[in-house]
C-alpha positions as CSV (number, residue, x, y, z in Angstrom):
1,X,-41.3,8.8,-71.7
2,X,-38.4,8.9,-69.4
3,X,-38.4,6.2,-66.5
4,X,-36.5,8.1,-63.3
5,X,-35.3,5.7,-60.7
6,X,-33.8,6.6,-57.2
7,X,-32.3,4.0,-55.6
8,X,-32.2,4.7,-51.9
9,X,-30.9,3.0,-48.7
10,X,-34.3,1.7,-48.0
11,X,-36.6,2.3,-51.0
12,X,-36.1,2.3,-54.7
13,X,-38.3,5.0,-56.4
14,X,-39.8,4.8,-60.1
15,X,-41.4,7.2,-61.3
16,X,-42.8,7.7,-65.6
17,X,-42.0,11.5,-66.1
18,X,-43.8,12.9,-69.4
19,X,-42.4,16.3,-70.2
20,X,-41.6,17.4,-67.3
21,X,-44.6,15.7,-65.7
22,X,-44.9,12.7,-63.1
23,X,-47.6,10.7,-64.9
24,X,-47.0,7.8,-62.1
25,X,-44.7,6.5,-59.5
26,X,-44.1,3.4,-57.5
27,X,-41.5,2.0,-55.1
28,X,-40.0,-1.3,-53.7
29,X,-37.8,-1.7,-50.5
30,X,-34.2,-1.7,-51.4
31,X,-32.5,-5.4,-52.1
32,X,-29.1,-5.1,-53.4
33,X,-30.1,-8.9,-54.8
34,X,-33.0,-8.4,-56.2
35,X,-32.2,-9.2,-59.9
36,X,-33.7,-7.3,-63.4
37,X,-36.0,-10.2,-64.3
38,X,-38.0,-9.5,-60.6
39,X,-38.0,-5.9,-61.6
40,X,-39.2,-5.7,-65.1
41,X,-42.5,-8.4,-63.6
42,X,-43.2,-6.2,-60.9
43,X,-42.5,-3.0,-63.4
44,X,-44.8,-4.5,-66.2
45,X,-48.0,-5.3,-63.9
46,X,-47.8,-1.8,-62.5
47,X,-47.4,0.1,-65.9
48,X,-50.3,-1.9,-67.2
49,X,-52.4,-0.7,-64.1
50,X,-52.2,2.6,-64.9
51,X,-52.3,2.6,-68.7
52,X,-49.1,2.5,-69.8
53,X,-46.4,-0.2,-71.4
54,X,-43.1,-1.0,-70.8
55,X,-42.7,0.1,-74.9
56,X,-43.9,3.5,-73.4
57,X,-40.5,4.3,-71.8
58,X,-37.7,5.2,-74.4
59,X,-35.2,6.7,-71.7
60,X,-33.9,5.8,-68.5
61,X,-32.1,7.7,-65.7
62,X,-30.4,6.2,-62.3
63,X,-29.5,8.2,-59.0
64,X,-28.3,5.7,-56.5
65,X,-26.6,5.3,-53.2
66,X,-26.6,1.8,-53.1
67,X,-23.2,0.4,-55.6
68,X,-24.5,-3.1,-55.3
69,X,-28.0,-2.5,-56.6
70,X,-27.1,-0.3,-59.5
71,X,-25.8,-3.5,-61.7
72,X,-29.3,-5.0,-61.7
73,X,-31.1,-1.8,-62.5
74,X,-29.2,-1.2,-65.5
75,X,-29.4,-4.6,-66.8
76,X,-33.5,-3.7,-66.6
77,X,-32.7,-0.7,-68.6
78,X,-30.9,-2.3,-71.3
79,X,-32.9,-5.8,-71.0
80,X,-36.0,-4.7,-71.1
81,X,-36.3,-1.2,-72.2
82,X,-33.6,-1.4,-74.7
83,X,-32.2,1.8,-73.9
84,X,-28.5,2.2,-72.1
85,X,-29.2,4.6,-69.0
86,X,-27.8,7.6,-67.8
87,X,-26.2,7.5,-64.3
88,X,-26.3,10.8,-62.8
89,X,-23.1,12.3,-62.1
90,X,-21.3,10.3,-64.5
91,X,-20.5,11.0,-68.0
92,X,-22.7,12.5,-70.3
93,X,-25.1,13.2,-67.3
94,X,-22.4,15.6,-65.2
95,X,-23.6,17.2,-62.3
96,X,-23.9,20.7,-63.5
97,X,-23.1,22.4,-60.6
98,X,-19.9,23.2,-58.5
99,X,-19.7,21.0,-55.4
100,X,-17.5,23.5,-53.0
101,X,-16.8,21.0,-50.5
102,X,-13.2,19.0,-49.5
103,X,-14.6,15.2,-50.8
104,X,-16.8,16.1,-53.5
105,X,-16.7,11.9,-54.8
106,X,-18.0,11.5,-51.2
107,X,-21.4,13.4,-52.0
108,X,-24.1,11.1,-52.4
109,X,-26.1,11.2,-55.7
110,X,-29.5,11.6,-53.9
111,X,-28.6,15.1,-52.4
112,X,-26.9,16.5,-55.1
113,X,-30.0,16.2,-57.4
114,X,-32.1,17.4,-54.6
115,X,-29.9,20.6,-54.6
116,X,-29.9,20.7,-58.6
117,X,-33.7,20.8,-58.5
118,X,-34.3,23.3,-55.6
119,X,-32.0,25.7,-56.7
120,X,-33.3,25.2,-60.5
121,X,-37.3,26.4,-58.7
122,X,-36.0,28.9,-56.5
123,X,-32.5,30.1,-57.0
124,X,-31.7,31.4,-53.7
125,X,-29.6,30.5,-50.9
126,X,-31.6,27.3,-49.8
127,X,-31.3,24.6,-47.3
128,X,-32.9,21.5,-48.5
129,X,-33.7,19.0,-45.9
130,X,-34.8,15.2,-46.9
131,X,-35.7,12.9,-44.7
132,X,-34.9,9.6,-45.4
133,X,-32.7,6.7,-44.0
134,X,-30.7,9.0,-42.9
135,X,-31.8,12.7,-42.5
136,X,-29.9,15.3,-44.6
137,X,-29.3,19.0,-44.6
138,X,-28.1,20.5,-47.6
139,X,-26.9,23.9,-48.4
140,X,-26.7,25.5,-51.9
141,X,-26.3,29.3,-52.5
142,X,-28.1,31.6,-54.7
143,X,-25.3,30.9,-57.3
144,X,-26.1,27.2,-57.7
145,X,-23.3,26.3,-55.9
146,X,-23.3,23.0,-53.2
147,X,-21.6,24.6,-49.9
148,X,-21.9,21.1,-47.7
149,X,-24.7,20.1,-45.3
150,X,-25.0,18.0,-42.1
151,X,-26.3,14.0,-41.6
152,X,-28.2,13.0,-39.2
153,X,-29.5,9.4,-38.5
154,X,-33.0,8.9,-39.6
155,X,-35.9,9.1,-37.6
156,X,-37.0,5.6,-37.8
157,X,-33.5,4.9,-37.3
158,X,-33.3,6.6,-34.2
159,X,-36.2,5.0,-32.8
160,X,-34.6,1.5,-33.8
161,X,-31.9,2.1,-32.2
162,X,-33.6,2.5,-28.9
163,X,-36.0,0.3,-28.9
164,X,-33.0,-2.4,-30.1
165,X,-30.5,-1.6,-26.8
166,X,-33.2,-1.4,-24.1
167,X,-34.9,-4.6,-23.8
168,X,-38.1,-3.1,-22.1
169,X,-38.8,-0.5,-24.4
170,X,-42.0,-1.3,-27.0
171,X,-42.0,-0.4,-30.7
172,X,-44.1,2.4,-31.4
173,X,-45.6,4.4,-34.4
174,X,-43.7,7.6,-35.6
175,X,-46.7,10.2,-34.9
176,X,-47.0,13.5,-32.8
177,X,-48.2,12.7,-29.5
178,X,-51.8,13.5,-28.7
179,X,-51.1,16.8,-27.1
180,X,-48.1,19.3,-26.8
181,X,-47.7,18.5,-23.4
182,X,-44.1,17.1,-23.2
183,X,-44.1,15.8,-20.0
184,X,-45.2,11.7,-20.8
185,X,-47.5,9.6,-17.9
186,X,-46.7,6.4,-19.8
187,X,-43.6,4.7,-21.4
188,X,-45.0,5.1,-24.8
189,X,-46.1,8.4,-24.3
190,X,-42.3,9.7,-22.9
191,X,-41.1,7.1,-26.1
192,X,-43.2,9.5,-28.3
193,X,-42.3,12.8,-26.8
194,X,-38.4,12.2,-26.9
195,X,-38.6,10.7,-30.2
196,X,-40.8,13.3,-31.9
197,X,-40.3,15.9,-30.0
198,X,-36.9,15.7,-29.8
199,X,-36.7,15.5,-33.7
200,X,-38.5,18.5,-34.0
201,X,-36.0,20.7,-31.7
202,X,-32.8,18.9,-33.4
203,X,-34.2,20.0,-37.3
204,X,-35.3,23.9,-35.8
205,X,-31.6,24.0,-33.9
206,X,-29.5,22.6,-36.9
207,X,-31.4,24.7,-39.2
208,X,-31.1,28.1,-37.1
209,X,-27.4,27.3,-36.7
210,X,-27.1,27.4,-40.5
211,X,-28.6,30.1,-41.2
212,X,-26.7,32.1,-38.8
213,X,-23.4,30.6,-40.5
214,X,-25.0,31.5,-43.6
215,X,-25.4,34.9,-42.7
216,X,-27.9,35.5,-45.4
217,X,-31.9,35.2,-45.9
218,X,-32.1,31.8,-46.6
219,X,-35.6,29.3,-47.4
220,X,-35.6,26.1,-46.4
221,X,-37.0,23.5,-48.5
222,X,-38.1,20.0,-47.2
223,X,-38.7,16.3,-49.2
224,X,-38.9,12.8,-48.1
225,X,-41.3,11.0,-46.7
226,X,-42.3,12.6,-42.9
227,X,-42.1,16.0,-44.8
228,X,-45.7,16.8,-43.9
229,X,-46.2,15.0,-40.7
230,X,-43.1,17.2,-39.3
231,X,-44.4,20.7,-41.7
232,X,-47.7,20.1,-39.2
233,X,-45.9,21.0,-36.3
234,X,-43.1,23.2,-37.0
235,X,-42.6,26.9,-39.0
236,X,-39.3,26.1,-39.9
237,X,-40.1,24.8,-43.5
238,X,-40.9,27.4,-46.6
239,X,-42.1,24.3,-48.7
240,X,-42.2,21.0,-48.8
241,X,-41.3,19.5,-52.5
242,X,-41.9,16.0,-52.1
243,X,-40.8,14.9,-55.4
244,X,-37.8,16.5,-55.0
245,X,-35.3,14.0,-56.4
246,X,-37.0,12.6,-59.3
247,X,-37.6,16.9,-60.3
248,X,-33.9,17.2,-60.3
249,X,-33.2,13.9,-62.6
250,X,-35.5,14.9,-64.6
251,X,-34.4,18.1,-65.5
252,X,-30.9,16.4,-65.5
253,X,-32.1,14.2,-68.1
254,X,-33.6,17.4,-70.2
255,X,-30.5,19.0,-70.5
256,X,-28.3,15.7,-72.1
């Protein structure tokens, strides 16, 4: 079975992909210093709850944003699932598609396997949205091509932010407010409003501004972990493909 891991800004996904098919999946917050031997115990307890062994996994691909982390990962790989990974985007596991923008080293790994896997289930101009640390908007066209994208801070970002440079603000819970009134009678509730509210109208105005650069009938496909909570309250999203990343290294991984 092939082991899939997406190292992220502020998770690290795993996830056991059997022929195409996520048999499990697990993550652990992103620490640049966390070393191999803490993965494989962590690893090994959670493959034994669910069945499996660490002997079960005979292949191992990485997608990751995070340089520093990417040394400990691979020493798992070769440690203790004596096999040498594949790093997507580098050599044998090349991107497959044409990056048509001016800093294509600059494009970070997560996004262009997103891309890779949306076009590969829909193959049409798409706009494939994932929000994560940071909130991305990508673009690919119905030719498989990468055409650029916009990135936005996060939304949990945003709200750190805030509650970070004004001392009287409280910490509260990413969640639509209790009615669609956006007029707030309390701090938390104008908090709540602005912040999820105002998230809503930025994703509906960036993606109506690229489709009317596009020019052409376009789906937009979301992943990441609000996905649903913001599906709930907008039309804007054709599906939501939550698995997005580990799809596209997979099917990176099948055509080595």
């Amino acid at each position: 079975m092939l082991l899939a891991v997406d190292a992220g800004n502020t998770n690290v996904v795993f996830a056991l992909v059997d022929a195409g098919n996520i048999r499990a999946r697990w993550r652990i917050a992103t620490d640049p210093r966390r070393t191999a031997d803490e993965y494989a115990v962590w690893l090994n307890q959670l493959l034994t709850l669910e069945g499996f062994a660490m002997s079960d996994v005979n292949a191992v691909i990485i997608a990751t944003v995070v340089p520093r982390a990417l040394h400990n990962l691979e020493v798992l790989s070769t440690k203790y699932f004596k096999v040498e990974p594949l790093i997507a985007g580098q050599s044998p596991v090349a991107w497959g598609i044409a990056l048509d923008v001016d800093e294509p080293a600059s494009v970070g790994a997560d996004r262009v396997v997103n891309v890779i896997a949306a076009h590969h289930l829909y193959k049409c101009d798409l706009i494939v949205i994932d929000f994560g640390t940071a909130t991305t908007f990508d673009v690919v066209d119905y030719g498989g091509t990468y055409k650029g994208g916009i990135i936005a801070p996060g939304i949990n970002l945003s709200l750190d932010a805030l509650v970070s440079a004004a001392a009287k603000l409280p910490r509260i819970a990413i969640a639509a407010p209790d009615d669609r009134s956006v007029i707030g009678r309390t701090t938390e509730a104008q908090m709540q409003i602005g912040v999820f509210w105002g998230y809503v109208a930025m994703i509906e105005g960036l993606v109506a501004r690229m489709r009317a650069e596009i020019g052409r009938p376009v789906r937009v496909i979301s992943t990441g972990g609000l996905a649903v909570l913001f599906d709930e309250h907008t039309d804007i999203f054709d599906a939501i493909a939550p698995d997005l990343t580990i799809q596209g290294l997979a099917l990176m991984h099948s055509r080595i």
